[in-house]
C-alpha positions in Angstrom: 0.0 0.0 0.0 1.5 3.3 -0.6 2.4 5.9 1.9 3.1 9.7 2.0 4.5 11.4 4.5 1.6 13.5 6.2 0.6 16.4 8.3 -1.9 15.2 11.7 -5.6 16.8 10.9 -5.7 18.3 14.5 -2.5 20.1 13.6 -3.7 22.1 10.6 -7.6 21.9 9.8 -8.0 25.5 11.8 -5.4 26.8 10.1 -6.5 26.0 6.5 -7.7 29.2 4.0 -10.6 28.6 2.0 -8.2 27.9 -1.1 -6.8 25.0 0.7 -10.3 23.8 2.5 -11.4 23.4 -0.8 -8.4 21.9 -2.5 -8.8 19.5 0.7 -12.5 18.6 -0.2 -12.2 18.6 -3.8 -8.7 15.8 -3.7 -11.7 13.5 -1.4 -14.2 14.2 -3.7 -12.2 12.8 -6.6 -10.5 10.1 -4.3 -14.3 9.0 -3.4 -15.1 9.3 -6.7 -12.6 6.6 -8.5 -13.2 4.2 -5.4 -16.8 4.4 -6.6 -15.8 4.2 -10.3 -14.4 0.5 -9.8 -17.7 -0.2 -7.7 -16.4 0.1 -4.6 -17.8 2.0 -0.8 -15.2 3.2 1.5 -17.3 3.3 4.5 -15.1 4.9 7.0 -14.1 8.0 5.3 -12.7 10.2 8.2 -9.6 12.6 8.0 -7.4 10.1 9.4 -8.1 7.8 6.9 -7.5 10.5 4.1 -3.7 11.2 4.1 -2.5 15.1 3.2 0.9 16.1 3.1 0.5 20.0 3.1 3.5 21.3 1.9 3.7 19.1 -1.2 -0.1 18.9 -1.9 0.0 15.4 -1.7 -3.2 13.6 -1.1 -3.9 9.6 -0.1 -7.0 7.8 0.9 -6.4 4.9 2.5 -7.9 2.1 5.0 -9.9 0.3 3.0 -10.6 -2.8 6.1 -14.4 -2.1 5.8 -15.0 -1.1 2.0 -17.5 -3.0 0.4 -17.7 -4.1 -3.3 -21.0 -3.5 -4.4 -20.7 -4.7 -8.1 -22.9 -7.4 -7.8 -25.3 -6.6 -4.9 -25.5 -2.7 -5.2 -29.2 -2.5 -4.1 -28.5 -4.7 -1.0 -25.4 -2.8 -0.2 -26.9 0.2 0.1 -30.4 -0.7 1.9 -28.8 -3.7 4.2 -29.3 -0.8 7.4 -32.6 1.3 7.6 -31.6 5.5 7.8 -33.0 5.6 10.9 -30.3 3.1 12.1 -27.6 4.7 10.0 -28.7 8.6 10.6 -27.9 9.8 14.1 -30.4 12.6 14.7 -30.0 15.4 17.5 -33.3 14.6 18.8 -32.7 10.9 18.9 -29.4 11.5 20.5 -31.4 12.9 23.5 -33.8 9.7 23.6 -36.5 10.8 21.7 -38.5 8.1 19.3 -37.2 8.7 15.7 -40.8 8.1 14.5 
């Protein structure tokens, strides 16, 4: 698996300009977006799981333990959990009935 050297989120996401933020979310995007290309669901995007070396630009998504092909079984993939289980909702965070 290939590595870059990287910066620690915590260390620099408060000190990003809006140029960078969105050179940030655009490298994910496009990362996301060839994962998907081959058929594939990350499903534990985080920033520690997406690599950025800020003085080169440099960007790496990686931990891929509990990606899930969904080539064959996209509709099951993708419906397997109901929202409500999958959705974490203030209200329900206090103990309220999501229905």
């Amino acid at each position: 698996m290939p590595y870059i050297a990287h910066d620690q989120f915590h260390q620099y996401y408060d000190k990003m300009s809006p140029v960078e933020t969105q050179l940030y979310l655009r490298n994910l995007l496009v990362a996301l977006k060839r994962v998907h290309d081959f058929n594939v669901i990350h499903r534990d995007v985080k920033p520690s799981n997406f690599l950025y070396n800020r003085k080169q630009q440099k960007f790496l998504l990686v931990d891929f333990g509990l990606a899930q092909d969904i080539s064959r079984r996209r509709d099951v993939a993708l419906k397997k959990v109901p929202a409500e289980d999958r959705c974490w909702h203030w209200r329900w965070g206090r103990g309220e009935s999501a229905g």
